[in-house]
C-alpha positions in Angstrom: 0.0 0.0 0.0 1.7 3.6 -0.7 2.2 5.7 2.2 1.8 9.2 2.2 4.9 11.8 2.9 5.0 15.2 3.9 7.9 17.1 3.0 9.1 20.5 5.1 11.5 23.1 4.9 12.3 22.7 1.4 14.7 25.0 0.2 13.6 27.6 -2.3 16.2 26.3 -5.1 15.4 22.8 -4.9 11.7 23.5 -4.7 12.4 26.0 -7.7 14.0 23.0 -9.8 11.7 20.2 -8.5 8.9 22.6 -10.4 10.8 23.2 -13.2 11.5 19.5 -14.0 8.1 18.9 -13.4 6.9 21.0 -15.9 9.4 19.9 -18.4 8.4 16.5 -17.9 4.7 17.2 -18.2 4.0 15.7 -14.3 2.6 17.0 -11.1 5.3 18.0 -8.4 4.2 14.8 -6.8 5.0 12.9 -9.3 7.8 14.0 -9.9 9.3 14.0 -6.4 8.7 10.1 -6.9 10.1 9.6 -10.0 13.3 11.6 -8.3 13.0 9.8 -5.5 13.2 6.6 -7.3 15.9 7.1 -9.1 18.0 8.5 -6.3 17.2 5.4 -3.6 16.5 2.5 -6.6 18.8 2.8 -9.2 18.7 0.1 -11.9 21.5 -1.4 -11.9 22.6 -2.7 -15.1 25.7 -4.8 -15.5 27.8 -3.8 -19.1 26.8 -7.2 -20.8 23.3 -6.2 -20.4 23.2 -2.8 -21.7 25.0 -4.0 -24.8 22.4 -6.7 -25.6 19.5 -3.8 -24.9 21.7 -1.6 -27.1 22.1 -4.0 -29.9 18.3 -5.0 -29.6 17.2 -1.4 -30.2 19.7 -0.9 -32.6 18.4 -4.4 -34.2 14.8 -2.9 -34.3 15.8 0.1 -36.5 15.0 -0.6 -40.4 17.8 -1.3 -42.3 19.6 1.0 -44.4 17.8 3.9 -43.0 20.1 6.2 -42.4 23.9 6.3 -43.5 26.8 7.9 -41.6 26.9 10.5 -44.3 23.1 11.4 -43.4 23.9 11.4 -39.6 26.5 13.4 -39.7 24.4 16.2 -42.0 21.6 15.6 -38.9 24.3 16.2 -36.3 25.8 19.4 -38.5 22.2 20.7 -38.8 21.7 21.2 -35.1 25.1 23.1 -34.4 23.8 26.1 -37.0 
């Protein structure tokens, strides 16, 4: 069952930033305070081996031939202008 928290003294800045990344994330503060929350106290932790298979499955799932380095470099070069 989740249990309700109730959070004091919070200082300006981190409240500030909290809201901010809220917003940029499209979630309510409380929300988000989980999701940081989370991420500070439950990391996933993932060993090398298995990020590589995760990386090579995603990169499995792209269509073939789609984009060249050529084309990937003009995408990269695009964004610098």
């Amino acid at each position: 069952m989740p249990a309700t928290l109730t959070l004091k003294n919070i200082p300006d800045a981190v409240y500030e930033q909290l809201k901010r990344s809220a917003e940029a994330h499209r979630r309510s503060m409380n929300s988000e305070a989980i999701v940081c929350l989370e991420a500070a106290l439950m990391p996933e932790k993932v060993s090398p081996a298995e990020r590589l298979k995760r990386v090579r499955e995603l990169r499995g799932a792209l269509p073939k031939g789609a984009f060249s380095a050529r084309d990937i470099d003009a995408m990269k070069r695009e964004g610098r202008r």
